[in-house]
N, C-alpha and C positions, 0 to 999 in steps of 0.2 A: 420344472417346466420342460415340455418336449422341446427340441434341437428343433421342429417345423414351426412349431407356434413361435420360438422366438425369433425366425428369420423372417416369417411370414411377411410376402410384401418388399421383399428386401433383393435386390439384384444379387443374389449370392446364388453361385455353383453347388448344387447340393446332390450328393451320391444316392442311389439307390437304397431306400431302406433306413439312412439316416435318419430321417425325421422324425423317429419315432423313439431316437435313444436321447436320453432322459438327463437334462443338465440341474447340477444344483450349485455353480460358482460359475462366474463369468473373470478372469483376471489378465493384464496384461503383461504380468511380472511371475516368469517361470518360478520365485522363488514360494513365490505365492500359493500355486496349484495344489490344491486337494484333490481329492478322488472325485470324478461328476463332474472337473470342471472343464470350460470351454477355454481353450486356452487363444488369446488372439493375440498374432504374430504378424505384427505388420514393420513397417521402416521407419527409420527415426530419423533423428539429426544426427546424431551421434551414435546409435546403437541400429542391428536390425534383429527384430524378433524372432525370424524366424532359426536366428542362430540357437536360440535355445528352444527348439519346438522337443526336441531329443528328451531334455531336461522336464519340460513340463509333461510330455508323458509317462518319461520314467515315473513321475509323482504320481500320477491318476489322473490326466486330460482326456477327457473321453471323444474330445473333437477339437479340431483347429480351424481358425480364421484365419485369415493370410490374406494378402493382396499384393503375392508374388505368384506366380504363373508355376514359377520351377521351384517348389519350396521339397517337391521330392515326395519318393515313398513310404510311409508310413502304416503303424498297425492300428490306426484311427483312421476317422474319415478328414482328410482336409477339405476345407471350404476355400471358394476364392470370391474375393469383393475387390473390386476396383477402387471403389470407393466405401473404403474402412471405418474412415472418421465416422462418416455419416451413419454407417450401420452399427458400430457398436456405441454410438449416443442412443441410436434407438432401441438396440439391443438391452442398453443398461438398462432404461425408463421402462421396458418392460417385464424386464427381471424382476425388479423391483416395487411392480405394482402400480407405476405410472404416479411416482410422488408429487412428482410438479403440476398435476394434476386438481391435485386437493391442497394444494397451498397457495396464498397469492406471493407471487415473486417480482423482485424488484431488480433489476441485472441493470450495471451502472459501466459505461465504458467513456475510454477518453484518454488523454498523455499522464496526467495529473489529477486528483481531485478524489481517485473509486476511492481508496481506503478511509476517507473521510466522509464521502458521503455514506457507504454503506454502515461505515460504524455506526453513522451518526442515527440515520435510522432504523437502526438496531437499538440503539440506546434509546429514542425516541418511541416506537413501539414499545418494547419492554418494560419503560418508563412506568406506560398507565396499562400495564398489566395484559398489554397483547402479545403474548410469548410469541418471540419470533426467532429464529437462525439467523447466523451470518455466513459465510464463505468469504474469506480475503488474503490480503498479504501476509496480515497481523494476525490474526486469529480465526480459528474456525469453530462456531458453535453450533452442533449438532445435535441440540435437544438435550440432549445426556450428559456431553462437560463441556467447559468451552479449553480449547487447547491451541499450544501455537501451529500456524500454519507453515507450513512449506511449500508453498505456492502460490503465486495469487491467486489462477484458478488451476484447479485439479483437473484431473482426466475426467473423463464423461461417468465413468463406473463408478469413480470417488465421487463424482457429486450426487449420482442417483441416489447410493447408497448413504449418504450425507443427509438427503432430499427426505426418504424413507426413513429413517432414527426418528427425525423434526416430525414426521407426521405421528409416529410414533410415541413422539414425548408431548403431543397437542399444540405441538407449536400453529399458527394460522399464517405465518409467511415465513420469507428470509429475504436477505438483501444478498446480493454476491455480485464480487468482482466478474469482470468480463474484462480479459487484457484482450488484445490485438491477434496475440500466439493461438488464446484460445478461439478467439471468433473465427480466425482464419483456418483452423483444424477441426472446425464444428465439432467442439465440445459441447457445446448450450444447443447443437441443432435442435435436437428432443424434446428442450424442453417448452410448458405453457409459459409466456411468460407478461406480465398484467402491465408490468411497466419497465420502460426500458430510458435511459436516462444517458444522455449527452454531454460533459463537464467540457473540453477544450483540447484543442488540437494544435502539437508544438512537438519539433524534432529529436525522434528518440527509436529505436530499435530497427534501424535502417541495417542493421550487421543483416537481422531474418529481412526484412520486408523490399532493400532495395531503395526503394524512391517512395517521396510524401505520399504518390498519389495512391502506392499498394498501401501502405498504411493506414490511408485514408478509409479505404475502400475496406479494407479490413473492421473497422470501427465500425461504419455503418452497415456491417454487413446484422447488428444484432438488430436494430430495425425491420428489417424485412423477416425478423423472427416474431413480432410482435400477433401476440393472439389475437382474435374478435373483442373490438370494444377494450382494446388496452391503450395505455396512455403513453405518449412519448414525453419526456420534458428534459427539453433543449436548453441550453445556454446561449441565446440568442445575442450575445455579448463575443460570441466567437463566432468568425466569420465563415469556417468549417463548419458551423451549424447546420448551413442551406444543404450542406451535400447530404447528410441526416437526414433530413427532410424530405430533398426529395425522393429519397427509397421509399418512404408512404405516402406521397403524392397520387392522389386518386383515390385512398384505400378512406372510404366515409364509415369505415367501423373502427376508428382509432382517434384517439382526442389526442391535440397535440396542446402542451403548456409550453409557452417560453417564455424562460427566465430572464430579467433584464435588473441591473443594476441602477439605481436612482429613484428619487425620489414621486410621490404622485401617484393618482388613482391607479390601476391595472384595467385595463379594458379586457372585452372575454376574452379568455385562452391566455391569459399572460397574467404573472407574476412579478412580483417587484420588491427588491431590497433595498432599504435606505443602511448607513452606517449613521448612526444617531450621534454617537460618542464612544468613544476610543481611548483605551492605556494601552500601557506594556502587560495588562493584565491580563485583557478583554474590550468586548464590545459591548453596546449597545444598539441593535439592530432593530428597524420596522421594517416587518414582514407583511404582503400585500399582496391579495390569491383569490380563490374560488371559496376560500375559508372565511373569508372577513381581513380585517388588519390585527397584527397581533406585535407588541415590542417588548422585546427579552434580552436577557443578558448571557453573553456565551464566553465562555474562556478562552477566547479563540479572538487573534489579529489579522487582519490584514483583507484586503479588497475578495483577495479570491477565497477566502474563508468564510466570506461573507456569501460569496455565492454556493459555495456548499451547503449552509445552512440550509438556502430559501431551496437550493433541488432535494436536499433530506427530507424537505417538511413538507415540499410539493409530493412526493415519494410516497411517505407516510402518508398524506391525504388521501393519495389515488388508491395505496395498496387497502388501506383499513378502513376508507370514508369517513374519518377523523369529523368532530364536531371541530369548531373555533377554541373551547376550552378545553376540549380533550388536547388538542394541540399544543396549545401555550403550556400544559402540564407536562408534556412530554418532550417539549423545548427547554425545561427549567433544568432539565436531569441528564443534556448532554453535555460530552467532555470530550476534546479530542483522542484520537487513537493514540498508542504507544507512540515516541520515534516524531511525532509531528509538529515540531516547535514546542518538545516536552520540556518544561521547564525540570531544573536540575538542582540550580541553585537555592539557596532557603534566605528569608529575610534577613538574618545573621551576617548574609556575605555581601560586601563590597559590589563584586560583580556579578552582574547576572550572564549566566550560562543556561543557553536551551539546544537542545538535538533537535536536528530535522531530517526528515529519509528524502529532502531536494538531490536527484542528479541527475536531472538533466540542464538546461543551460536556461532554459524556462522558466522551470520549477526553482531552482536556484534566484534568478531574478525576479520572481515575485514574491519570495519568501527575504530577499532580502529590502526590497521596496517597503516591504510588512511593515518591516520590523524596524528598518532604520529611521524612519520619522520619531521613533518612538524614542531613540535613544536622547538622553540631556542635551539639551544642546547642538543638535544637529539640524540638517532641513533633508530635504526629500531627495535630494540628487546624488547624493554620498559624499560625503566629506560635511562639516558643520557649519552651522550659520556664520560664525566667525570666519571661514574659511574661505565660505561664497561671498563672502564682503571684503575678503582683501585685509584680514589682521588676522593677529595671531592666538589660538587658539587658550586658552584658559585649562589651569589645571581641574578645573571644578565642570570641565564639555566632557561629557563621554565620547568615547570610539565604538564602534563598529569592530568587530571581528568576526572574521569567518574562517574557518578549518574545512579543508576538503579536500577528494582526490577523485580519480575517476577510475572506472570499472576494468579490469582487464580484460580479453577476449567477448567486451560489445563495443558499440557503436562508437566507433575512432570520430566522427566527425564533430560530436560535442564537445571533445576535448577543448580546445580552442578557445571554442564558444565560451564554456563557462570560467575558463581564465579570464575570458572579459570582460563577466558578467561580476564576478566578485571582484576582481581589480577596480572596475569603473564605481562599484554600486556599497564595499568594505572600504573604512580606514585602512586597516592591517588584514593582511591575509597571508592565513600560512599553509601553502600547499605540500599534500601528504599523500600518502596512501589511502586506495579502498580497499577493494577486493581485487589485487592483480591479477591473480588465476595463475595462468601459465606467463603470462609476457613478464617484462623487467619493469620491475615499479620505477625505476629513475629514468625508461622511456616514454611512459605515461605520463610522467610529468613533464619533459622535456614537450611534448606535446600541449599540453597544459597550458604551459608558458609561452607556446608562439604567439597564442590571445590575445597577453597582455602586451598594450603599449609600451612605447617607452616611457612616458612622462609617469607612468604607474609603479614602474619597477622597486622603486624606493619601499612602496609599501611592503613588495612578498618576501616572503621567509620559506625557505621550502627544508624541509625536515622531511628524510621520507618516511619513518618510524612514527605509527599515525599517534601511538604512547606518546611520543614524546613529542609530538607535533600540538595535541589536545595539551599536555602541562606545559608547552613553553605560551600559549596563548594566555592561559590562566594564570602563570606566574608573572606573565608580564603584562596582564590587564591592569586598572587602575581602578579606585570606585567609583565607581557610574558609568563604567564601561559593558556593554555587551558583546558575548561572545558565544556564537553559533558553531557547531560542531557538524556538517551536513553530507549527505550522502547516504549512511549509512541507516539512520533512524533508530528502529526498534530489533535491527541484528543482532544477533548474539554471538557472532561468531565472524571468521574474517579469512576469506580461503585466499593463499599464498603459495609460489612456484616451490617446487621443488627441486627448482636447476636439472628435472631431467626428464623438461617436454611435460609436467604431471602438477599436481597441487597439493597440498597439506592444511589441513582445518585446524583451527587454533581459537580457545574462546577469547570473544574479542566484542567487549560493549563500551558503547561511547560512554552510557550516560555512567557508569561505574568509574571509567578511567576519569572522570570531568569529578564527580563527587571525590574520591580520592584527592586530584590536582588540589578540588577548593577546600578541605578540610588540611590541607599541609600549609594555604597560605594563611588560615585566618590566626587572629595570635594567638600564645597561649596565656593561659589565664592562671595566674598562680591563687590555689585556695590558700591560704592558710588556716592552719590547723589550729583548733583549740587547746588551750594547755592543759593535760589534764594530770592532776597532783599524783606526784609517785610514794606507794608507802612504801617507806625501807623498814627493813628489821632493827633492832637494834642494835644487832653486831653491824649494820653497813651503815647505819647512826653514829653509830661510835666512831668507826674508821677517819668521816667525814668532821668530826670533834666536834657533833651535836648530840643532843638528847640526855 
């Protein structure tokens, strides 16, 4: 593609004669560049590109983007864009042949909620045979394999070309995460998109955003990205909803569904979850839409799992015009994502152990709200029904446990928070390590713990060694006790200071260390062996003064 056709249109600085020299890679990682490519060198949080413009041509960059003024002279053309973001989302989508285009896409934003809705339908389309992609936290499936991800969302270039694979492999959608980072760096500008989807709004990445209301505003900025005639659906159960909303206020070529919790008809434009029946297993859910009523069973607890459901299936509906039974088919075959109150434990064990990727103070208190009715013997406020009545508790009530720590180098303000949030909401909690990064894991905590009350103190255990944080909970659970390992999820890995300003990567998964802890408590089992008759010869016959 010529360097003109892909700017075309685009507020960019363009030299004399350029347009007409001939790109064939578009990348923003000098390490990247091949011969043909356009190298774009714009500024980061951390890094600025145009330090390596040198590097990317030494490779073969036949031109540069930039959206610095003074990025210098060069034996290429440099380009200058004020605004970067925006042009190389468009840039990508055209390189690539405009993927989002010929796919229907379903982009899912909010604190809490994307990696389960979009898994969810993902699993649900694919279910009844409509090949679809994902983009997310957990994984990324791009037509070809599906493999772990490294971001929630990618850069604009990674997703075109993501976008193009899918189109490639016949997929007819995908679902993808949209974080806050990305909305607000128009990553997804470019793309068409059919449906865009609302989960809930609660305090989290204020390190980048500042104050709720950038955050907010960040969130709803994928709304005013919604094509002609595409669907928004809201979680009208969140009171952040309205601000959503009003971003297409006016716009009468876009249907809005909002989702509400409870039981009872659904009037137009609104959907509706009943919770039927409930374990520590699963649910029983009636689902209630533009589809019909439809009641399923899902491996998945807890109120706001419930609304994930009814927005995947609303999703699915909109992206593929889903029948009522095509639906409930494709409702039978999902499972939550890795890392998501993954259970770990096996029926064998005493205790039950599950992972959850909760950290924020939010996500943390709804996932322990889940979960805790569910334990033996408890009621809904934390601490057990014997408890809340003023006697003493029975060897035969479970506990609550919860394992957790919080992030290093983001958002300080939830620390606190979620000290509280487990203290008020676990029996026992043992505060640990996350991902410190650069800071001191026992200042993290120290932070942690202003949260909690006094009258809670009795409960915490703080271990900062998250190893051995996860085995002292399990070793000292009891059976019928449950014990939540959270923060972390479906990580593999766990980045830690280097004592000098830097970090060190180390493999590091909950749900291995939690398997390990429970396979060292359960007992052993002694076989014994059958006896089986030894022939001796007759010299060792004889010895023994037989035969």
């Amino acid at each position: 593609m010529d360097l003109g056709e892909l700017i075309d249109g685009l507020a960019v600085r363009l030299s004399k004669g350029a347009e007409a020299i001939r790109i064939c890679d578009i990348t923003e990682d000098s390490r990247t560049v091949v011969p043909g490519s356009l190298f774009i060198a714009r500024g980061g949080l951390k890094a600025d590109g145009k330090q390596h413009i040198g590097t990317a041509i030494t490779a073969g960059a036949v031109a540069v983007l930039t959206d610095s003024k003074d990025a210098g002279e060069w034996d290429v053309p440099v380009l200058y864009c004020a605004d970067i973001m925006h042009a190389c989302a468009v840039m990508a989508e055209r390189f690539y042949g405009s993927p989002s285009q010929k796919l229907k896409l379903a982009l899912v934003t909010g604190t809490n909620g994307k990696t389960t809705i979009t898994t969810l339908i993902w699993r649900i389309l694919n279910g009844i045979e409509r090949r679809s992609g994902l983009i997310g936290t957990v994984l990324v499936d791009d037509g070809a394999e599906v493999a772990r991800a490294n971001m929630t969302t990618p850069p604009s270039i990674e997703i075109s070309r993501s976008l193009q694979m899918m189109v490639d492999a016949g997929c007819m959608g995908a679902a993808i995460e949209a974080s806050s980072h990305a909305l607000d760096q128009k990553r997804v500008d470019a793309l068409k998109i059919e449906v865009a989807v609302f989960t809930n709004l609660s305090g989290d990445h204020l390190d980048y955003h500042k104050t709720m209301e950038a955050y907010l505003a960040a969130k709803a900025r994928l709304f005013t990205l919604l094509a002609p005639n595409g669907t928004a659906i809201i979680n009208a159960d969140d009171p952040a909803s309205e601000t959503a909303i009003q971003t297409i206020a006016g716009r009468k070529d876009v249907h809005v569904l909002r989702c509400r919790e409870g039981g009872g008809p659904a009037t137009a434009g609104e959907c509706r979850v009943e919770i039927v029946d409930v374990s520590i297993d699963g649910m029983t859910l009636q689902l209630v839409g533009p589809w019909g009523e439809i009641e399923t069973i899902v491996p998945m607890v807890g109120r706001y799992n419930a609304m994930n459901v009814l927005q995947a299936a609303a999703s699915a509906w909109a992206m593929a015009g889903l029948t009522k039974d095509e639906l409930e088919r494709g409702l039978a075959k999902i499972a939550a994502p890795g890392g998501r109150l993954e259970p770990v434990s096996t029926p064998a064990d005493g205790v039950k152990v599950f992972v959850d990727y909760a950290h924020s103070d939010d996500s943390l208190t709804r996932m322990l709200e889940a979960i805790g009715p569910l334990v033996p013997g408890r009621g809904t406020k934390g601490g057990s029904v014997a408890a809340a009545a003023g006697t003493q508790r029975s060897a035969t009530q479970g506990r609550l446990w919860v394992v957790f720590g919080c992030g290093g180098d983001r958002d300080r303000t939830k620390r606190p928070r979620m000290g509280k949030a487990a203290s008020t909401l676990a029996d026992l909690v043992v505060v640990t390590s996350d991902n410190p990064r650069t800071e001191k894991p026992s200042a993290i905590i120290d932070e942690v713990l202003a949260g909690i009350d006094a009258e809670h103190r009795s409960k915490i255990v703080v271990q900062v060694d998250r190893e051995r944080a996860i085995q002292h909970a399990i070793e000292h659970a009891r059976d019928g006790d449950v014990v939540v390992i959270a923060g972390k999820g479906h990580e593999t890995e766990q980045i830690l200071p280097d004592g000098k300003g830097g970090t060190y990567i180390i493999h590091f998964d909950d749900r291995e260390v939690a398997r390990t802890a429970l396979a060292a408590r359960r007992p052993v089992v002694e076989v014994s062996k059958p006896k089986v008759p030894i022939a001796r010869s007759r010299t060792t016959a004889a010895r023994w003064g037989r035969g």
